[in-house]
VOVOPA-179505 format. One record per residue (C-alpha): z, x, y. Coordinates in steps of 0.5 Angstrom, whole numbers, plus 2048, in hexadecimal, padded with zeros to 3 digits. Example, Ala and Ser with C-alpha at 12.3 -4.5 7.8 and 13.67 -1.06 7.14 Angstrom:
BEGIN
8108197F7
80E81B7FE
***
This chain:
BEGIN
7F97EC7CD
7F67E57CE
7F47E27D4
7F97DC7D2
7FE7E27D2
7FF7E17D9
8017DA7DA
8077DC7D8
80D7DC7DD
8127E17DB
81A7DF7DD
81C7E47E3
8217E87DE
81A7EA7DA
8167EC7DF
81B7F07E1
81C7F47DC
8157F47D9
8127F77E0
8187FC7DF
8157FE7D9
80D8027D8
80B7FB7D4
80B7F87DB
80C7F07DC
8087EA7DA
8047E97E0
8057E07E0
7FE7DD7E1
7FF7DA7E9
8017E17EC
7FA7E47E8
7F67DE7ED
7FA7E07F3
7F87E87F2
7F17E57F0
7F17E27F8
7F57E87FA
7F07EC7F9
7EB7E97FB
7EE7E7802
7F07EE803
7E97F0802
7E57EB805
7E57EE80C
7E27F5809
7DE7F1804
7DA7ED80A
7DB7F2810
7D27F280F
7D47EA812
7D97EC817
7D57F181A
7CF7ED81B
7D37E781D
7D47EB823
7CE7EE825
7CB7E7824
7D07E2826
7D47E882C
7CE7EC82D
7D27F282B
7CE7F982A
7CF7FB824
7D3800827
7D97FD828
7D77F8822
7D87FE81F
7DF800821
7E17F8820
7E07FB818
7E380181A
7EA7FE81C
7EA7F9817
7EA7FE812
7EF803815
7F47FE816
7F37FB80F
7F480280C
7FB804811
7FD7FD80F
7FD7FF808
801805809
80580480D
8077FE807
808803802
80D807805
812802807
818803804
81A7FC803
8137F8802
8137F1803
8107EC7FD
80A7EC7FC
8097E57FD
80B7E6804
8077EB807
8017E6803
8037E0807
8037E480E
7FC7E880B
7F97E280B
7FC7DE811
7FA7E4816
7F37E5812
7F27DD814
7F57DE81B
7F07E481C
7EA7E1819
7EB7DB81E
7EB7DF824
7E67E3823
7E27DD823
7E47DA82A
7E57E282D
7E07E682A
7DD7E7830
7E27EC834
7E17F3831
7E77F4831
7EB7ED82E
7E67EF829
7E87F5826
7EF7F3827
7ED7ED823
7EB7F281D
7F27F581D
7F57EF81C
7F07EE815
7F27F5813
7F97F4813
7F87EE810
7F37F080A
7F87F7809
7FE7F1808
7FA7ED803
7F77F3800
7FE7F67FF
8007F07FD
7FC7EE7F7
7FD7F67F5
8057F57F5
8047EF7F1
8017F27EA
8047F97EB
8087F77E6
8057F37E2
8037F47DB
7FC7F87D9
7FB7F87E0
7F47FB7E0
7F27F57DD
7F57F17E3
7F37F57E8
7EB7F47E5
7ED7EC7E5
7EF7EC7ED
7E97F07EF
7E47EC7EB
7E87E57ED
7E87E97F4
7E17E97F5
7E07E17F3
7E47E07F9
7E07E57FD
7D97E27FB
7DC7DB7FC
7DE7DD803
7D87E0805
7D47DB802
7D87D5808
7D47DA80E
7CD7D780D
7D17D080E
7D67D3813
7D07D6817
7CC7D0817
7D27CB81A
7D57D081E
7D07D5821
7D07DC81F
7D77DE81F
7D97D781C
7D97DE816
7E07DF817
7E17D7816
7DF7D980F
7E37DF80F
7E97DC811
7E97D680B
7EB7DA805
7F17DC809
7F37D580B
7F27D3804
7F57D8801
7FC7D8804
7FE7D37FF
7FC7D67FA
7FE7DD7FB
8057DA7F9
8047DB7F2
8067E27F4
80D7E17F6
80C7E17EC
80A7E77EC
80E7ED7E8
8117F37EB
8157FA7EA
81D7FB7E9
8207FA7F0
8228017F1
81B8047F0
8187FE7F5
81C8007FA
81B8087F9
81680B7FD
81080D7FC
80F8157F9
8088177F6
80881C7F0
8028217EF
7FE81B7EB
8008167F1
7FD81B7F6
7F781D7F1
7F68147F1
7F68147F8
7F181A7FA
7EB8177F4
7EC8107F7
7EB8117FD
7E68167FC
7E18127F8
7E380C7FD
7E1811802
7DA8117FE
7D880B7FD
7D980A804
7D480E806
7CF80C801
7D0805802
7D0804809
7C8806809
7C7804802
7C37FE807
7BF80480A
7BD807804
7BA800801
7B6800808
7B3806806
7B1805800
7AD7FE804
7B17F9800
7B17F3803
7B77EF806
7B87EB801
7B87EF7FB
7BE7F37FF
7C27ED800
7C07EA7F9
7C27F07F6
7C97F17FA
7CA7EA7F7
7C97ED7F0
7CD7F37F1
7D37EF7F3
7D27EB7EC
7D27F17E9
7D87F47ED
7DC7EC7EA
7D97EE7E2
7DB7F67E3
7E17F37E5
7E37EF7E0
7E07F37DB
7E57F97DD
7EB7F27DB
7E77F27D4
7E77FA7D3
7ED7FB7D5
7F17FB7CF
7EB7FD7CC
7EA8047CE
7F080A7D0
7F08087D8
7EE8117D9
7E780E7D5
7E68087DA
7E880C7E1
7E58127E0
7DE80E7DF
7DF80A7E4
7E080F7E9
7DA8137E7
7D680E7E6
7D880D7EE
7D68137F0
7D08127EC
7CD80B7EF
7CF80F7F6
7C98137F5
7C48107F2
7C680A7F7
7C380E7FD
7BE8127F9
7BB80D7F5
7B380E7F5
7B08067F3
7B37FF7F2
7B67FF7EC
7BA8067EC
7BD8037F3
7BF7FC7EF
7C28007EA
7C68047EE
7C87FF7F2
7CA7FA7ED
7CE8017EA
7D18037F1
7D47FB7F0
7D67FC7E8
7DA8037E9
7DC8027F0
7E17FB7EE
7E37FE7E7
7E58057EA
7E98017F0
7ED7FC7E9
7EE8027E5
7F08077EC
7F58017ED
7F88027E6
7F98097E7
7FD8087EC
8018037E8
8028087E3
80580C7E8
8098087EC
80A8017EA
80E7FE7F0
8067FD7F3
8088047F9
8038087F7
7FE8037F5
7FD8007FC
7FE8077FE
7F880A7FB
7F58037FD
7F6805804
7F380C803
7EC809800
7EC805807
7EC80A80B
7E780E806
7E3808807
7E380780E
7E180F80F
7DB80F80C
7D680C810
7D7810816
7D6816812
7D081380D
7CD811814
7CD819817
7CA81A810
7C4815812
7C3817818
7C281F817
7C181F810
7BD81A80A
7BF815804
7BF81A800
7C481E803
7C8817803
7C88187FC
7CC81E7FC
7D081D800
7D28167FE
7D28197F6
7D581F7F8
7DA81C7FC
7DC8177F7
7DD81C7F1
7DF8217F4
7E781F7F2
7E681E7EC
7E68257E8
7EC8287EC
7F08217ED
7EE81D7E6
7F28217E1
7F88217E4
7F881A7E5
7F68197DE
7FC81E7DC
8018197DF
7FF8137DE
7FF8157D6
8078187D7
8088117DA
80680D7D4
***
């Protein structure tokens, strides 16, 4: 199927029954763009939670404790919010909860900016960013889920979602300069308001019979294997990426080739992303997901036990190829599953709450213990699913087609 293929706008008839059907629904052009600004509005705030935390301990003098716990809310809320999406039984569309996503990011991002230096107006600020990021992300998932070739799909939202990200964070320079160190939020809060508009192409988007929407949500054994490998290597790369910057500073690489690598890394998250759109109806989904998934794994650890310059750019560079591609091709698991969006946004909620784990636990690792250990507990983590959960999640998903 050809790019062109998705500028096609199916009658409702059509998309009904296609999406009833193990083909899927032609996915028409405006809702892949609404996705594209779904997944990059919903993964803004984690995305650029480095930011965040420096505003306010710059701009509020915060310590980094409570800044700390501002990441904390934010991505809590983010995560509860998407599960608790997933077990509505009569969910809403998903250009709604979009809208209100990106209507409540905007609200938040601006009262950050003008009531940031109350502790506790602040971490009720990034509650309100979590609720909204978890509405956006739930969104954008529902969106496609039913859409045809949803791997290819999934791979062309993440990439298109982390141009939005780069275009966010390269308006904080700007924003900062204008508007002082909290003027990030500013920057924060303008995708949001553009956005909104555009999130409109959503209301497009294919979905399920109405009876299987409507019914609840019950996980079989590979929905249930699904969620413990994702949220187990999300859990990973949490603790590898939350001190992979203290691992370049011990290996004395300089600030500038930390922050020009990061930059690299997100290039390669983009190229990965849409390399996996490309593959997609190349190689058998086991073939891609599994790599990716050990690949993970891989990059985890000689992210944290690099020895020189060059082993550390790779395993970055590979931390962002693997990590975007596992995230597309997880999210087309679960579509194959369940094509109503539920147990994607689901596991997507789990991933969260992995993520948001992991730096406190890669932390006691730190202070006790040394990068290498780092290493294996990230790798160890990340991979440890895969043997017992994989298989039975490769059984299903080839009895689904």
């Amino acid at each position: 199927m050809t790019m062109d293929s998705y500028a096609e706008f199916p009658s409702e008839s059509s998309v009904n029954a296609s999406a009833a059907s193990p083909a899927g629904a032609v996915l028409p052009l405006p809702v892949l763009i609404g996705a594209c600004i779904g997944s990059g509005t919903a993964h803004l705030a984690s995305s650029a939670m480095p930011f965040q935390v420096d505003a306010l301990m710059t701009g509020a003098n915060f310590s980094a404790t409570n800044s700390g716990w501002f990441g904390f809310f934010e991505i809590i809320a983010l995560s509860l919010t998407m599960i608790a999406l997933s077990r509505l039984h009569r969910p809403l569309p998903p250009v709604v909860t979009a809208i209100a996503g990106a209507a409540l990011g905007a609200i938040a991002n601006i009262l950050l900016f003008s009531v940031a230096r109350s502790t506790l107006a602040c971490w009720g600020c990034a509650i309100l960013i979590g609720v909204a990021s978890g509405s956006l992300a739930r969104s954008y998932i529902q969106a496609v889920s039913a859409s045809r070739n949803v791997d290819r799909v999934y791979s062309i939202a993440s990439g298109g979602g982390l141009i939005v990200i780069v275009g966010a964070i390269s308006l904080v320079p700007l924003a900062t300069r204008l508007c002082g160190p909290l003027g990030a939020f500013l920057a924060f809060c303008a995708p949001m308001l553009v956005a909104t508009p555009l999130l409109l192409m959503l209301r497009k988007a294919p979905h399920a019979a109405a009876a299987h929407e409507r019914a609840p949500l019950r996980l079989s054994a590979g929905g249930v294997a699904l969620v413990f490998m994702w949220t187990l290597s999300s859990l990973g790369q949490s603790v590898a990426w939350s001190f992979a910057g203290r691992v370049g500073a011990h290996l004395a690489l300089s600030e500038k080739f930390i922050v020009t690598l990061s930059s690299v890394g997100i290039i390669a998250g983009v190229l990965g992303s849409f390399g996996g759109a490309v593959i997609a109806t190349m190689l058998p989904r086991s073939v891609v997901l599994l790599s990716s998934l050990v690949g993970v794994a891989a990059a985890c650890f000689f992210s944290c036990a690099a020895w020189s310059p060059w082993s550390y750019a790779i395993a970055i560079t590979g931390f962002w190829v693997f990590s975007m591609l596992s995230y597309a091709y997880l999210l087309g698991s679960a579509a194959s599953l369940d094509d109503t969006g539920k147990a994607g946004t689901l596991c997507s909620g789990m991933d969260r709450l992995g993520f948001a784990l992991g730096a406190p636990l890669g932390g006691l690792v730190v202070d006790h213990g040394s990068f290498l250990t780092l290493a294996l507990m990230a790798a160890g983590v990340a991979g440890l699913a895969i043997p017992f959960c994989y298989p039975v999640l490769h059984r299903e998903l080839r009895a689904a087609l």
